[in-house]
C-alpha positions as a Markdown table, in Angstrom:
| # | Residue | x | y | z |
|---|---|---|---|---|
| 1 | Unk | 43.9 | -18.1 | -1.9 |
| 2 | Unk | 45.3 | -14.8 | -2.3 |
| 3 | Unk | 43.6 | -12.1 | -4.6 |
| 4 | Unk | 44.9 | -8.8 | -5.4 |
| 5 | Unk | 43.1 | -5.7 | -4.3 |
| 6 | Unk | 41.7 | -3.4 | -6.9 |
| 7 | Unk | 42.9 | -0.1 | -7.0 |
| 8 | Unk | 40.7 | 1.3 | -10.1 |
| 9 | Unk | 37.6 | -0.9 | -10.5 |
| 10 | Unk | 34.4 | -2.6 | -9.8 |
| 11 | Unk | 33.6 | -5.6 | -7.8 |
| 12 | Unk | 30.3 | -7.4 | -8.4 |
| 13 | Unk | 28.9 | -9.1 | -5.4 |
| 14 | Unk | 26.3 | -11.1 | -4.0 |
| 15 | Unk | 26.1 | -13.2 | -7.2 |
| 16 | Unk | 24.0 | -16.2 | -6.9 |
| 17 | Unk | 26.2 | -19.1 | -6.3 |
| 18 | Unk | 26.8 | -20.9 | -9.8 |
| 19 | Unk | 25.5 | -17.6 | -12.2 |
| 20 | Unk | 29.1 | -15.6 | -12.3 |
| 21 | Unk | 30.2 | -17.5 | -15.2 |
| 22 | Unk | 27.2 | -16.2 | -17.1 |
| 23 | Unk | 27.4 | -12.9 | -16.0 |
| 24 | Unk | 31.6 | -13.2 | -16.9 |
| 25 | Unk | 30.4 | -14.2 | -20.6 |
| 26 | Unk | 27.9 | -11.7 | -20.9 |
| 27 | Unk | 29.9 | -8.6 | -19.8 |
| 28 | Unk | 32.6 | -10.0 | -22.0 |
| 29 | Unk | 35.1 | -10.1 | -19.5 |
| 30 | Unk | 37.3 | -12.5 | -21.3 |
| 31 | Unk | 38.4 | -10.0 | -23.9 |
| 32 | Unk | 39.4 | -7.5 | -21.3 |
| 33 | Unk | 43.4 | -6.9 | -20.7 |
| 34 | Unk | 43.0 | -5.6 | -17.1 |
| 35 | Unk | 43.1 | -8.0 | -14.1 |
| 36 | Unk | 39.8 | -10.0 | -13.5 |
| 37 | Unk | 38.9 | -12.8 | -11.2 |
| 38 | Unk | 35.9 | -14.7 | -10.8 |
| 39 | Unk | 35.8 | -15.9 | -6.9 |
| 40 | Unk | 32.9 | -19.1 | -7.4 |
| 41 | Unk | 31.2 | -20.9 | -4.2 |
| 42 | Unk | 32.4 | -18.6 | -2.0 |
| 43 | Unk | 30.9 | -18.5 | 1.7 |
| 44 | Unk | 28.2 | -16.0 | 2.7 |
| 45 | Unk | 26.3 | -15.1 | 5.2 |
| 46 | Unk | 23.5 | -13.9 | 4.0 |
| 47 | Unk | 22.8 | -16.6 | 1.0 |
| 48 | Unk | 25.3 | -19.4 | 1.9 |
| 49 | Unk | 27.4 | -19.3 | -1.2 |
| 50 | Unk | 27.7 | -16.3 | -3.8 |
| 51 | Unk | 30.2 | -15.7 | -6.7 |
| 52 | Unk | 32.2 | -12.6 | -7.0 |
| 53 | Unk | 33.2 | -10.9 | -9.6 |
| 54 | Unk | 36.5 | -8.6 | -9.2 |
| 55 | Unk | 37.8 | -6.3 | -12.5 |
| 56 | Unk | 40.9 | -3.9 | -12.0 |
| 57 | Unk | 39.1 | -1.5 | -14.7 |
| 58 | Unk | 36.2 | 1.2 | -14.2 |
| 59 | Unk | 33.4 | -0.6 | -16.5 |
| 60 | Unk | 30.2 | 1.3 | -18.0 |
| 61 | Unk | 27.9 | -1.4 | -16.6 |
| 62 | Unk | 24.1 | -1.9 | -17.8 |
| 63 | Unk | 22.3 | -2.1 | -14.5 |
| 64 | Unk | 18.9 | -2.8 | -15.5 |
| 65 | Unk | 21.3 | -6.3 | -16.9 |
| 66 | Unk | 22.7 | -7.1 | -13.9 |
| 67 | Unk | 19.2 | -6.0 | -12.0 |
| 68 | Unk | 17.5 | -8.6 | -14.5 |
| 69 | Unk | 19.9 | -11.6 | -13.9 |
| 70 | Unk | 19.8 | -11.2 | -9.8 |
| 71 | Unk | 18.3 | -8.2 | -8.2 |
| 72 | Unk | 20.5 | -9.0 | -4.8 |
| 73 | Unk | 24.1 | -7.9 | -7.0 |
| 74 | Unk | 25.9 | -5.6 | -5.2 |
| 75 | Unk | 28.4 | -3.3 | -7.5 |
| 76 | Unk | 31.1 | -2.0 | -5.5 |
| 77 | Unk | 33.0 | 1.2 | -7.2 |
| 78 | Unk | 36.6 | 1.4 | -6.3 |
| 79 | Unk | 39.2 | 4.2 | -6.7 |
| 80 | Unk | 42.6 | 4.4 | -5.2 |
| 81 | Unk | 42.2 | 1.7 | -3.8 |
| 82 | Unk | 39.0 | 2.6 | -2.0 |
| 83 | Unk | 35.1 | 2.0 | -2.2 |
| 84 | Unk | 33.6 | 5.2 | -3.8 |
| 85 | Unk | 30.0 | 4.1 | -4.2 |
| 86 | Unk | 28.0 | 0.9 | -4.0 |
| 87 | Unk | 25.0 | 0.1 | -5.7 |
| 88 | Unk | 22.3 | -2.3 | -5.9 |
| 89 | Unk | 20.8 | -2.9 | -9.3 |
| 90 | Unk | 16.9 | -3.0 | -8.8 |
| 91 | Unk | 14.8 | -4.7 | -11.6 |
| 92 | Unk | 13.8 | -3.0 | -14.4 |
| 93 | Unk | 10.4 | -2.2 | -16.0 |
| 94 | Unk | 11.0 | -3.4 | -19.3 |
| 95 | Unk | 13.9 | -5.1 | -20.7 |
| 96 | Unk | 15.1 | -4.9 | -23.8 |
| 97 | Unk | 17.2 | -7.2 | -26.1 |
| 98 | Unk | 18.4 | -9.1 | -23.4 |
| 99 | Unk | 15.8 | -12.1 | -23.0 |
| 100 | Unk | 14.4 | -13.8 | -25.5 |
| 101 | Unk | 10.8 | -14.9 | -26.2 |
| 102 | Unk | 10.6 | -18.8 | -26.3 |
| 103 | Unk | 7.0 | -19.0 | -27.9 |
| 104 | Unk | 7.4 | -20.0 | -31.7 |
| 105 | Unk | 4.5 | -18.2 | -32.0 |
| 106 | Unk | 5.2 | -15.0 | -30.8 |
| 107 | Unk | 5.6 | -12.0 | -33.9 |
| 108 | Unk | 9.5 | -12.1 | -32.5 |
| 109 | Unk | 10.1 | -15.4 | -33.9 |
| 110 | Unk | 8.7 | -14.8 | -37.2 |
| 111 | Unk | 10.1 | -10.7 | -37.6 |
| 112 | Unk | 13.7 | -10.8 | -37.0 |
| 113 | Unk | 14.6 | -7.1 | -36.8 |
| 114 | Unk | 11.9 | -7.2 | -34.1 |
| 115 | Unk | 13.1 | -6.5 | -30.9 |
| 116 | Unk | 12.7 | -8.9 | -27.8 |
| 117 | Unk | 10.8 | -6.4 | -24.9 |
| 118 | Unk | 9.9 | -7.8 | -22.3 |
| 119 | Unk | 7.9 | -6.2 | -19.0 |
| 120 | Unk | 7.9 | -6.6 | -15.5 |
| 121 | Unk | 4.9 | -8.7 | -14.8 |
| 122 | Unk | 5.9 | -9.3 | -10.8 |
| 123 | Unk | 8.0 | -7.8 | -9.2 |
| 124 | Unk | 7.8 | -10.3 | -5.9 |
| 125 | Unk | 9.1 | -13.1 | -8.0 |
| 126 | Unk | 11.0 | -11.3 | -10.7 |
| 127 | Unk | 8.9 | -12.5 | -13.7 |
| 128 | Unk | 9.5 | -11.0 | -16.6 |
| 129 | Unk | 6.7 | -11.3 | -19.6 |
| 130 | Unk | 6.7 | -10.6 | -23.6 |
| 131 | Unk | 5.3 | -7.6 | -24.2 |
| 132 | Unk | 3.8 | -9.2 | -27.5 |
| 133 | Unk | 2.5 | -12.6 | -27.0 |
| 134 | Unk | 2.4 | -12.7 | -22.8 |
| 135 | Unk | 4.6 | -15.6 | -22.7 |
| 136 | Unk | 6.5 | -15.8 | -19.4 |
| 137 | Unk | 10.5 | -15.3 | -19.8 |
| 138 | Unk | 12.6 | -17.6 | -18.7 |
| 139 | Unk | 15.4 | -16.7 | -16.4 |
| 140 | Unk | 18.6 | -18.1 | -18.3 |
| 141 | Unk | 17.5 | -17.2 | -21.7 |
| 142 | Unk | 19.8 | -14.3 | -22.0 |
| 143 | Unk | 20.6 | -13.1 | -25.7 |
């Protein structure tokens, strides 16, 4: 399989194996005109398999997002055709409007123009809890 090289982008790796789709969807990358490819299953080291996300465009990226969905993302910044600066999202403190509280019973359900917050509860296991009702978020409830 041969993918182009990025001269003026970002490439987002370290994915967890079967998650890039998601993270594709919620960066909106499908209404994008630049170049983008999502590399699934590929073979790592480190985790066995990762997805890999490649766009041939500079993107303002939310980091506490990508921190939130899997703290071990790596975001590569590229420019002529060179790495420039790589990062590793860490997870957030709180989160906001990204996850959503599950518990019908929380003020969030009930007040729409309320918004979702959520707070880092442990950071060991990445849980995430409402900052209303103390109901645990779960991890593929993104917005």
């Amino acid at each position: 399989m041969i993918i182009g090289s990025i001269v003026n982008g970002i490439v987002i790796d370290h994915i967890p194996a079967g998650r890039g789709m998601e993270l594709y969807h919620y960066l909106r990358l499908d209404g994008m005109e630049c170049e983008v490819a999502l590399i699934k299953n590929a073979a790592s080291g480190k985790y066995g398999r990762k997805d890999i996300l490649k766009v041939n465009e500079v993107l303002a990226l939310d980091y506490d997002i990508l921190g939130c969905i899997a703290p071990q993302i790596t975001v590569n910044i590229i420019r002529d055709g060179e790495r420039v600066e790589k990062l590793h999202p860490q997870l957030p403190e709180t989160i906001t409007g990204v996850l959503r509280c599950k518990n019908p019973r929380c003020i969030t359900s009930t007040e729409q123009e309320l918004g979702h917050v959520f707070r880092l509860a442990d950071r060991e296991r990445g849980i995430y809890r409402c900052i209303y009702c103390d109901t645990k978020a779960e991890k593929l409830s993104l917005i």
